[in-house]
Backbone as numpy.savetxt, mean C-alpha at the origin, in Angstrom:
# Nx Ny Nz CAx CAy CAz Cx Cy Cz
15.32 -10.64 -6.13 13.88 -10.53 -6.24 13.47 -9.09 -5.93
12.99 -8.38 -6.87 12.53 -7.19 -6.65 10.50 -6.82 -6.05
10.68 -6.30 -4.86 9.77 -5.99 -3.79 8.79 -5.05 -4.72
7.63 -5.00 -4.73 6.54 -3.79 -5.37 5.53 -3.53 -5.00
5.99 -3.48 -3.44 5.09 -2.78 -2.45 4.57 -1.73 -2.92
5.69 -0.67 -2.97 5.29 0.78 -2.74 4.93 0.99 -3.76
5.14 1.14 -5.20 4.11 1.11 -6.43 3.13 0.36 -6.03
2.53 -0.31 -5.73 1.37 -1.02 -5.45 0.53 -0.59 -4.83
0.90 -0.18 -3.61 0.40 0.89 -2.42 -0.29 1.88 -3.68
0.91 2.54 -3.62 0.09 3.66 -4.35 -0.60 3.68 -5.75
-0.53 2.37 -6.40 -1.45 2.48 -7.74 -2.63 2.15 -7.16
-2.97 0.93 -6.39 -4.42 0.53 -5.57 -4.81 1.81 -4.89
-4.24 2.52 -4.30 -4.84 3.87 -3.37 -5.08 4.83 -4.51
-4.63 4.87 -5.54 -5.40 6.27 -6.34 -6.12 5.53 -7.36
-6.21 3.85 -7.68 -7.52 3.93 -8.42 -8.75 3.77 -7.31
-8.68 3.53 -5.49 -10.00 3.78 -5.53 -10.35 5.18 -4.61
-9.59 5.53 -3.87 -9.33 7.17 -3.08 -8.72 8.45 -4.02
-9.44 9.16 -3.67 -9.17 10.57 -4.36 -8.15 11.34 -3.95
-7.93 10.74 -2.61 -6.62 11.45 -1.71 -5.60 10.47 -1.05
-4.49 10.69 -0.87 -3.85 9.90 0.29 -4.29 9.92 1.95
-5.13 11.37 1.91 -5.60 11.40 3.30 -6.71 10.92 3.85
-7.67 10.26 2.51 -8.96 9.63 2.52 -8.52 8.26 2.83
-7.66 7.41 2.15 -6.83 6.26 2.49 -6.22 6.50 3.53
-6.08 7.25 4.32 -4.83 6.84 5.80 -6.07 6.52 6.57
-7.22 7.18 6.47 -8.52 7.41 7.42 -8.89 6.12 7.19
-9.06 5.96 5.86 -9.80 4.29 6.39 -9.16 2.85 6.55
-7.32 2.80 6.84 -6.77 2.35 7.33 -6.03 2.04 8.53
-6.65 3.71 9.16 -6.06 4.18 10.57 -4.50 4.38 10.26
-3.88 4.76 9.31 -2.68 5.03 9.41 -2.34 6.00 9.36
-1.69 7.44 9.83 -1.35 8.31 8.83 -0.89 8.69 7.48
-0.99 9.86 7.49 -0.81 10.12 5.41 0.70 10.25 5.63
1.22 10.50 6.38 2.61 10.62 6.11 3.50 9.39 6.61
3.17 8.25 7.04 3.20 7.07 7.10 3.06 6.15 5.21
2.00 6.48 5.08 1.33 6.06 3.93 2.71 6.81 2.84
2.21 7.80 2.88 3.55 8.63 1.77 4.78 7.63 1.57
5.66 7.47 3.07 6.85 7.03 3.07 6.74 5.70 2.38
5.47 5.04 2.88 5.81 3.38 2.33 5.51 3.09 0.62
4.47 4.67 0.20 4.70 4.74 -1.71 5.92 5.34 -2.50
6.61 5.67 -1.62 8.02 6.47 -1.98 9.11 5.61 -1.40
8.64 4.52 -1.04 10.14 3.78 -0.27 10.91 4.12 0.60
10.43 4.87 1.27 11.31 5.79 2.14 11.59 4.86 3.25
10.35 3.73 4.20 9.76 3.26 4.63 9.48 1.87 4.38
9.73 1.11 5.07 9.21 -0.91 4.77 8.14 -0.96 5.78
6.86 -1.35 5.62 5.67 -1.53 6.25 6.14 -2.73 6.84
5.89 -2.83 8.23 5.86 -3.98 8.71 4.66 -5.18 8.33
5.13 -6.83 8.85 4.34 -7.43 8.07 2.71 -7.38 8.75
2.61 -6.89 9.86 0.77 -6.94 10.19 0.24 -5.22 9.31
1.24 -4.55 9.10 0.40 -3.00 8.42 0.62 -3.61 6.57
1.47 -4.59 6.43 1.16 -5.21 5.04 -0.06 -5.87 4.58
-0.19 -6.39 5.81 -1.38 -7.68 6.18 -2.55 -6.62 5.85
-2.77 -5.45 6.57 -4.16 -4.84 6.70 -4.14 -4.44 5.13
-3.25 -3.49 4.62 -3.24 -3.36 3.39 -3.97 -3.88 2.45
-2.76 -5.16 2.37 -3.55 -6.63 1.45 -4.92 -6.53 1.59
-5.54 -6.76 3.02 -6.72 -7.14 3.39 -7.53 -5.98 2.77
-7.48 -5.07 2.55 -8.23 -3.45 2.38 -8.56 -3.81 0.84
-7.24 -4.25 0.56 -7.38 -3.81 -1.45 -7.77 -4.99 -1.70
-7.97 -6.36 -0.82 -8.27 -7.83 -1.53 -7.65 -8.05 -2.75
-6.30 -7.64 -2.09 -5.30 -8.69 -2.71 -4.46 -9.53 -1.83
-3.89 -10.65 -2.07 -2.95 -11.30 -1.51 -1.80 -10.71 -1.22
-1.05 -11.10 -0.06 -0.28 -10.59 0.61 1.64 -10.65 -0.31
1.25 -11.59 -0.92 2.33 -12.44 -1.97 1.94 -11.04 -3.06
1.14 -11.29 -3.65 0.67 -10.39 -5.15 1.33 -8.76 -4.54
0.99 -8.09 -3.65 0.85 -7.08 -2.73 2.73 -6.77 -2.65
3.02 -7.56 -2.22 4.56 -8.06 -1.87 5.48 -8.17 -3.27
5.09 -8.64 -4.05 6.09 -9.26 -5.13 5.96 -9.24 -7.01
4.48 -8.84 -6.90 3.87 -9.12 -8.34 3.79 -7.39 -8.42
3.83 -7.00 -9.79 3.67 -5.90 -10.38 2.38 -5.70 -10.64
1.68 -4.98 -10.27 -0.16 -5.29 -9.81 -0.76 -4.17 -10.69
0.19 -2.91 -11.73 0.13 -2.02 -12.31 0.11 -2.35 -13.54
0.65 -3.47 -13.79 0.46 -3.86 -15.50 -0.11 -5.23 -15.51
């Protein structure tokens, strides 16, 4: 089963933020936090998945597993 977090992360963060550093601010995360988990560098734990989900109102499943880019 292939994971599509981190494309996800980052397709939801640049259709509605202009920056990655505008999105860390209104998640309380850092941008270089944020970076690692759109580049895979990084696996978000499941409560910084949770806020995520919750931010972009998507499900945590969809967020997690579904290709949310096409």
């Amino acid at each position: 089963m292939k994971l599509h977090y981190a494309n996800n992360i980052k397709w939801l963060r640049m259709k509605l933020y202009s920056s990655r550093d505008e999105f860390s601010h209104a998640i309380e995360m850092s941008e270089n936090t944020i970076k690692a988990y759109e580049n895979g560098y990084r696996t978000p734990v499941i409560d910084k998945l949770v806020i995520i989900a919750l931010h972009f109102g998507v499900s945590l499943d969809d967020l997690v597993f579904k290709d949310l880019t096409k």
